[in-house]
N, C-alpha and C positions, 0 to 999 in steps of 0.2 A: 504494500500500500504506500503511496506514496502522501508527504508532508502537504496537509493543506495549507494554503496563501493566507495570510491573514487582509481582511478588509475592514475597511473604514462601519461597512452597512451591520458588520458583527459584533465590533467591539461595545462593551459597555461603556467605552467612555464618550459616544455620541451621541449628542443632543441634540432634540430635535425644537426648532426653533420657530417653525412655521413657515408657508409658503411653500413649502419643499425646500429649505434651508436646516442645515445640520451645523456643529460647531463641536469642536475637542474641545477640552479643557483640560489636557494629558501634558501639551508642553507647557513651554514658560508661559504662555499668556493664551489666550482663547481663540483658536484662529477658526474660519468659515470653511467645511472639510466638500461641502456638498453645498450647491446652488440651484437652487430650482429643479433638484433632482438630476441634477449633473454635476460630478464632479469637477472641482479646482485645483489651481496649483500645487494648495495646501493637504489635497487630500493626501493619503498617511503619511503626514509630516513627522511622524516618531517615525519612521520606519518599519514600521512594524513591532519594534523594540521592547515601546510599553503596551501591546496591543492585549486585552485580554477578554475570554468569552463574554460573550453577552449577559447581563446579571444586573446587578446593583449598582448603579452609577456612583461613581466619587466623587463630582462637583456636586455643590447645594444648587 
């Protein structure tokens, strides 16, 4: 079996903001991972590094 990719749409540390906008709050500051339901620049700006299943969020 081969290592699943980690993505932006799994990890629990994205929030959903509205309009079809998502937001990390994993790196130094909050950055927009998802835009209208397409990703940006920013998406997986950890690298996958701090990516972790889907669960309990960590920002308030």
């Amino acid at each position: 079996m081969g290592k699943r990719m980690a993505i932006c749409e799994f990890c629990k540390n994205l929030i959903e903001v509205g309009d079809g906008d998502f937001i990390c709050c994993e790196c130094e500051e909050p950055v927009v991972v998802i835009s209208k339901f397409v990703s940006t620049n920013d998406y997986l700006k950890c690298g996958s590094r701090k990516y972790r299943k889907a669960g309990v969020r960590k920002c308030p």
